[in-house]
C-alpha positions, 0 to 999 in steps of 0.5 A: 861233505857234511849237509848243514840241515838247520832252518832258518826262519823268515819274517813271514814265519815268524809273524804266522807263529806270534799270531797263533801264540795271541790265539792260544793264549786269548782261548784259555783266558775265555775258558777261564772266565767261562768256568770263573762267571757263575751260572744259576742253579735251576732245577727241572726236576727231582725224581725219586727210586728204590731199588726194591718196595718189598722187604722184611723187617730186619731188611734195608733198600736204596732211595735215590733222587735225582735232579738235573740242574745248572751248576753254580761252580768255578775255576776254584771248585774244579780243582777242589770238587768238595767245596762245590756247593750243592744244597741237600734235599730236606730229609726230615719228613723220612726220618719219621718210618725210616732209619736213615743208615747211610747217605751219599752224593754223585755228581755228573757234568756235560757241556752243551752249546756252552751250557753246564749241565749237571746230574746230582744224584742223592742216595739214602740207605733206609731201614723200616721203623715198623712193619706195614705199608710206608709211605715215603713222602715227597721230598723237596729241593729248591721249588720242587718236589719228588714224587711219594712212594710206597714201601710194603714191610713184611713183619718178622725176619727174611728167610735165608734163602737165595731170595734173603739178603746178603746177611742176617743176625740171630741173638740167642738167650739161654734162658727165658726166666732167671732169677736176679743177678743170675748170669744169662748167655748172650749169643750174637750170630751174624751170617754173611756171604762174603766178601763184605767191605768192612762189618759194624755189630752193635754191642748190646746196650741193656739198661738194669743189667750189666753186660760182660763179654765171655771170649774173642770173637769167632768166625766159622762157616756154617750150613743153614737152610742148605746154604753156607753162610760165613758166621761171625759169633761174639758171646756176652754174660748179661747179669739183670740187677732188677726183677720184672721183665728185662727188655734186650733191645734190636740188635743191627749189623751192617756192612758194604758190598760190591755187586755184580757190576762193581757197584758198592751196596749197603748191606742191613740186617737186624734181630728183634727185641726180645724179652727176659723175666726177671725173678725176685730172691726166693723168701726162703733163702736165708743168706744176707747177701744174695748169691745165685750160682751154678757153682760154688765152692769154699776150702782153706789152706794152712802155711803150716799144720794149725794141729801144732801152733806154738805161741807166738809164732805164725801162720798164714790162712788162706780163704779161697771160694770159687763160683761159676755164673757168678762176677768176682764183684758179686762174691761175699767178702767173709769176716771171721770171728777168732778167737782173743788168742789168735791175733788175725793180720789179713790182707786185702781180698784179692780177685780174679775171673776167666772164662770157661766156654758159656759161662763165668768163673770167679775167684776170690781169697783172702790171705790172713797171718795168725799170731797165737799170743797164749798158749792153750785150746782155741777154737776156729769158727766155722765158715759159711757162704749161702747161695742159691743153686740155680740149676737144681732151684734150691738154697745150698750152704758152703761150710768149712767146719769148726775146728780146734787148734792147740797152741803150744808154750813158746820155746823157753818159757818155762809153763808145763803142758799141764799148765798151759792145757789148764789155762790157769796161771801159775801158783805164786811163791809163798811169800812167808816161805823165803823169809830168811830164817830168824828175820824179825817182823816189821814193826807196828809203825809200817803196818799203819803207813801201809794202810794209810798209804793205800786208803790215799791212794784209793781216794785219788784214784775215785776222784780221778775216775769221777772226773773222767768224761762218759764213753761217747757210746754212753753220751750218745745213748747208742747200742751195741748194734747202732754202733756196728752199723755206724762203723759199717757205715765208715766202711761202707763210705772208705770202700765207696770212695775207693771205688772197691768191690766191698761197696755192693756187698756191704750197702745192702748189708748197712742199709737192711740194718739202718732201716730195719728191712731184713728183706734188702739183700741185693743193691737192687732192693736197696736202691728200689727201696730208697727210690734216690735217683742220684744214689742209682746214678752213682751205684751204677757208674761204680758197678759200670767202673768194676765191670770195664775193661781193666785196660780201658777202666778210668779212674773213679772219683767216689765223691759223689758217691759218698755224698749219696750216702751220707744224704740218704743215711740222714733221709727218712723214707716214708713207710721205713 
């Protein structure tokens, strides 16, 4: 027997259920339009906190306000809590003794007897401006304000001990007094205690130098002060354009943590700056561009044994120099006089740079095709590069001697070795010899017209000669020296336009001419000198463009360079 278990429904049932239905639905319309109607946003008071009011200089510290207030939100901005719109305390009198790193907001809510209340709890990571006692000053928000505060500042940098904070940054110089465009080592060491939630190191940003980093960045672990510390290091080649003092500003390094409760901390810590002395070229150094260097070499490769050239033919020549300390940029591009025997086909000067462990290493060369075109003796000229040692301070030359090459006949001409060794041409047949024997003379009538053929032909040749306009040089009055330096300058101007290398070995080489200042050997003399503030703008976006990344290098516009120029050739400068 199979029970029949369904219920069925009276009319009293039914009419209870409709009831609560209406009840529950009547409910969520009136907690709707509890949480839709609007209620005014009054707070009783701001209160402000720091978590500590005795730090270091290269330390941060938390400031929290807090208000207890009635909330101004609807239905609308429970579902999207960011559009909740909560004012912010006016900051700008903290701004004045204090870095404001990070800022934050929290918001807690409860209802009582129908009224929203709510918690808003502003919080601010500061770091110090300055060393002292500091006052942070009262705050507002709406009517109220908070109370002010005081901050001891301890100058200097926190110890690491296990008072210190989670991190602390060195920056180390390897040197304290350098010469110009010599390369200094630049050392970041951050000390953490991990685990750190990410890590923000600032690059150093130092204005008249150029900055260039060495290698990847390294992390290792190190003992300090008996602690052990997490150590993230990154390396940077500085190279000081100017003389006098180069100031290497703050360095910061912040990051987040988690402490023991779970809560996120801001972690701060900074370097001070530091200073680095800056010295002219010596007077003594006698190169016309200035090179200081730990190192430098100078050697040439032959294709072929240049002892056994033969006219004709050719060979390839290759100048290599290597310098350590020294940016490829900075490197002279050599231009050598052969002799009219040897036609020279070179090739553009080509560039590279690695990195050793402290330091820099820079190569160029240059690949040039000789053609002998006469046979006879030639001599190479020598080769020599200037530059300043700066670990033992003395001037130091890089030469590849002189040499003498002997260019043989080419193969089937028919000159003897005696008559290429001479120089001199072969002798010419006597004519008067291979006249046939028993061959009159030619009569007296051919002897005549020769003559006055020949004094016709002179004739024309000086009216044609008269007629011709005088050399530009010669109209133009220049000298054999304006005019190399005019066409130093085209080169000068295509190199700049290019965005080229060349360009800051052959401004102080244009400008020391054009002025007449043997002593502007480096692009800071130069630019010094000119004192264009356009023409030093220019300069360094090219040496910023030739030091980047090849990666991340954009590509260079030289109008603008160009134009500098060409208006500060035509300029006079007082006391040139």
């Amino acid at each position: 027997m199979i029970t029949d278990t369904t219920q069925w429904e009276t009319p009293q049932l039914k009419d209870r259920k409709t009831m609560f239905g209406v009840r529950r639905v009547l409910g969520w319309i009136g907690f709707c339009a509890a949480l839709v109607t609007p209620s005014l946003l009054q707070a009783d008071e701001l209160r402000a906190s720091v978590d500590r009011d005795r730090l270091y200089a290269n330390e941060a510290f938390k400031l929290e306000l807090q208000a207890e207030t009635q909330l101004d939100f609807n239905l609308w901005s429970i579902f999207n809590p960011r559009e909740m719109e909560i004012p912010h305390p006016d900051t700008s009198p903290l701004e004045q003794s204090f870095h404001i790193l990070d800022r934050n907001q929290h918001m807690s809510i409860k209802t009582t007897n129908g009224e929203n209340k709510g918690t808003v709890t502003w919080t601010f990571f500061l770091a110090p401006l300055e060393s002292g006692t500091l006052t942070i000053p009262p705050l507002t928000f709406q009517d109220l304000e908070s109370n002010p505060l005081e901050i001891e500042v301890i100058p200097g940098v926190a110890p690491p001990d296990d008072h210190a904070p989670r991190a602390h940054l060195e920056v180390e110089l390897s040197d304290e007094e350098v010469y110009v465009q010599q390369q200094v080592l630049l050392t970041q060491r951050v000390f953490y205690d991990p685990p750190l939630i990410g890590g923000e190191l600032s690059a150093p940003e130092i204005p008249d130098a150029l900055v260039k980093p060495i290698d990847k960045q390294r992390e290792f672990r190190a003992e300090r002060n008996g602690r052990e510390w997490q150590v993230v290091e990154r390396r940077f080649a500085l190279v000081p354009q100017s003389p006098g003092t180069l100031v290497v500003p703050e360095q910061t390094f912040q990051a987040r943590k988690r402490n023991d409760e779970g809560n996120v901390e801001f972690v701060h810590t900074s370097a001070p700056p530091s200073e680095l002395r800056i010295k002219p070229p010596p007077a003594s150094f006698s190169g016309d561009v200035w090179l200081p260097a730990r190192d430098l070499a100078l050697t040439d490769e032959w294709s072929d044994a240049p002892e056994s050239l033969r006219a004709g033919d050719s060979v390839t020549r290759t100048i290599h120099v290597r310098a350590l300390g020294v940016a490829p940029e900075a490197l002279p591009r050599i231009d050598i006089d052969y002799p009219d025997s040897l036609r020279e086909y070179p090739e553009p000067w080509e560039s590279e740079s690695r990195l050793t462990d402290d330091s820099i290493e820079a190569r160029i060369r240059k690949q040039s095709a000789l053609v002998p075109i006469q046979p006879g003796s030639a001599r190479i000229p020598a080769v020599r590069i200037p530059w300043w040692d700066v670990e033992s301070d003395e001037e130091r030359v890089a030469i590849i001697e002189a040499s003498e090459v002997t260019v043989e006949p080419a193969a089937g001409s028919g000159v003897s070795d005696s008559e290429a060794d001479s120089g001199q041409d072969p002798p010419l047949t006597d004519l008067s010899l291979s006249r046939p024997p028993g061959a009159a003379l030619p009569p007296l009538w051919f002897w005549l017209a020769v003559v006055l053929a020949s004094g016709w032909l002179l004739t024309g040749l000086a009216w044609w000669r008269n007629r011709r306009p005088m050399h530009r040089d010669q109209v133009n009055g220049l000298s054999t020296d304006e005019k190399a330096n005019r066409e130093r300058f085209q080169v000068l101007c295509e190199r700049a336009q290019n965005g080229e290398a060349d360009t800051l070995t052959l401004l102080p080489q244009w400008a020391s001419a054009h002025f007449g200042k043997p002593a502007l050997k480096t692009v800071g003399d130069v630019t010094a000198y000119i004192n264009d503030p356009r023409l030093t703008r220019e300069i360094q976006a090219l040496e910023r463009h030739l030091f980047a990344n090849p990666n991340e290098r954009a590509p260079w516009h030289g109008d603008d360079l160009v134009s500098a120029l060409r208006r500060v050739a035509g300029k006079p400068l007082s006391g040139a």
